[in-house]
Residue, then its C-alpha position, 0 to 999 in steps of 0.5 A: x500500500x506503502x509503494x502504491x501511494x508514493x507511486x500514486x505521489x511520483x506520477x503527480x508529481x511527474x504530471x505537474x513538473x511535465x505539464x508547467x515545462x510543456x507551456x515554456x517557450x525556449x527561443x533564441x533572441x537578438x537584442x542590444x546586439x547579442x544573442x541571448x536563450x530565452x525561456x519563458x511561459x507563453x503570455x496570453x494578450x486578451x483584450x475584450x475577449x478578443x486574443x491578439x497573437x502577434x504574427x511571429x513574436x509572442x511577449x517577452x518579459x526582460x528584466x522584469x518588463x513585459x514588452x509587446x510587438x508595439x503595432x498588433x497591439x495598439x492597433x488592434x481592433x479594442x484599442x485602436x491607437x495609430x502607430x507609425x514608425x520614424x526610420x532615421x531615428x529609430x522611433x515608434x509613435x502611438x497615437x491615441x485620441x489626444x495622448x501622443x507617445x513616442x519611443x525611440x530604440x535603445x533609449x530609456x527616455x520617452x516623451x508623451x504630449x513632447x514632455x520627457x519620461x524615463x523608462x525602466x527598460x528602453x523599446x528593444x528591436x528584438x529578432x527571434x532566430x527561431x521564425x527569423x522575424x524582427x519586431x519593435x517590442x515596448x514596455x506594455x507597463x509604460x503604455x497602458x499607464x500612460x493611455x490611462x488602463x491600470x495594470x494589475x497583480x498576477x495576470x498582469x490585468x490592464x484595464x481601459x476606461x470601457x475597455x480591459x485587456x487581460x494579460x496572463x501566463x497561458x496555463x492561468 
């Protein structure tokens, strides 16, 4: 009886440790001009009910800051902000209603309205060597706070005036 419950235990266990490595994502990535191996669990984008998965680059989180592929985000249909990108100096602008952003590659400061805002991690152009894709990735934090959505707890829960987008780990 001894053996079948510790039996009964390892399988469990087994199942569990199985089941939380099955959702992690092991991909190479290039930014800040080296390649780095990342693992993470996939994150879910789910606005309204309405899941957005970015062509070819999933959410990655880098030291502790989600970043996003800046345009299948805010130009989704529940949040409808108009991104255009400046080559010559490497910047994204997000548009939305009154609220101008702007972020430029590999620096820390942003601006919104033209007033200058510090950032905990700089906007990143991000390869994934897996799917040979590159994407402008943004700290999802920053934006949404400053479009007025509130960011909260553990399944990184924004919420808009009207409007939520949840964001979560696919095994929540």
């Amino acid at each position: 009886m001894n053996t079948m419950i510790k039996g009964v235990v390892a399988g469990i266990v087994f199942m569990f440790v199985m089941g939380m490595t099955s959702y992690a994502q092991e991909r190479t990535l290039i930014y800040n001009g080296t390649q780095h191996q990342y693992t993470t669990k996939a994150v879910t984008i789910d606005v309204n009910n309405d899941i957005i998965e970015p062509e070819g680059m999933d959410p990655v989180i880098i030291n502790g800051t989600t970043l996003v592929p800046v345009r299948e985000v805010m130009e989704s249909v529940n949040i409808q902000a108009q991104v255009s990108w400046v080559a010559q100096t490497q910047t994204v602008v997000i548009v939305r209603e009154d609220i101008r952003i702007e972020l430029s590659i590999g620096n820390t400061q942003a601006y919104v309205n033209g007033s200058p805002v510090e950032l905990d991690v700089a906007p990143m152009l991000i390869s994934d060597q897996d799917v040979n894709i590159t994407k402008t990735m943004v700290p999802i934090r920053f934006i949404s706070e400053v479009l007025g959505m509130k960011l909260s707890g553990t399944l990184r829960r924004i919420i808009f005036p009207f409007k939520e987008i949840f964001m979560m780990p696919s095994d929540y």
